[in-house]
N, C-alpha and C positions, 0 to 999 in steps of 0.2 A: 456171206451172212450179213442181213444190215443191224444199223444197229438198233434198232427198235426189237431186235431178238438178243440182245444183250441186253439194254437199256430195261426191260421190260420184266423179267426174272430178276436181277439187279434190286429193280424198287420194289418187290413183291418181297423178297429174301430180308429186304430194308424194314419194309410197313412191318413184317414179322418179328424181326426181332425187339423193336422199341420195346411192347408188353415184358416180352420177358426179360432185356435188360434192366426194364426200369422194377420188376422185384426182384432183381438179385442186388439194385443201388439200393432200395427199400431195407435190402434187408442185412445189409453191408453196409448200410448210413453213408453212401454215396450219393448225400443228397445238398442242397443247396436250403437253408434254414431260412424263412423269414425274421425278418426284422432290420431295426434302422434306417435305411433306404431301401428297400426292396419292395417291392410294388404285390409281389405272390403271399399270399394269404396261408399257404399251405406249402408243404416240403418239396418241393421239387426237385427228382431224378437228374443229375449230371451225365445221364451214357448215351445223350444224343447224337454226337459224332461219333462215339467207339459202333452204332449203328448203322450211321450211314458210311461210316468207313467197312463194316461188314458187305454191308452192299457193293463197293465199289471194288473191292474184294472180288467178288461172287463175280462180279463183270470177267476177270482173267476165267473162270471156270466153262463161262457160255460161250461166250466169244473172245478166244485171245487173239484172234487178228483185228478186233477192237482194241482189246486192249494195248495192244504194241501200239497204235495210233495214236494214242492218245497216253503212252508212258508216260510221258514226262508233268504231265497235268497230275495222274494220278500216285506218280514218285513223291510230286511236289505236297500233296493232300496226303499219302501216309508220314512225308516227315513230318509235316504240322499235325499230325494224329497222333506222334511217337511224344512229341515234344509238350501237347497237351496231355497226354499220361502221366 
């Protein structure tokens, strides 16, 4: 299997979930507020990584002989996934 048949469901599973992450942060006030320095005009969704961390997730389900390949890249990306939670 290459990996553009991983890679490819992966970002699709990814592009999917943003919407719905971002109203359960909407609606859980997992949001990031303007003001002071901040440059965004309007409340901005924090669950951009818990998203692409889903995707990269979803990668072990299509392809896990991708996934062993590349362990340790994606060991290294859910511990900074765990650690920003």
């Amino acid at each position: 299997m290459s990996v553009s048949q991983a890679v490819l469901p992966s970002f699709f599973i990814t592009l999917a979930s943003f919407p719905i992450l971002n109203l359960i942060a909407k609606k859980w006030g997992i949001v990031d507020k303007p003001g002071g320095r901040k440059i965004h005009d309007k409340e901005t969704p924090l669950t951009g990584g818990i998203a692409i961390g889903i995707g990269l997730i979803s990668m072990y389900f299509f392809s896990p002989f991708v996934f062993y390949q590349y362990w340790p890249l994606l060991s290294a990306g859910a511990l900074l996934m765990l650690i920003g939670l």
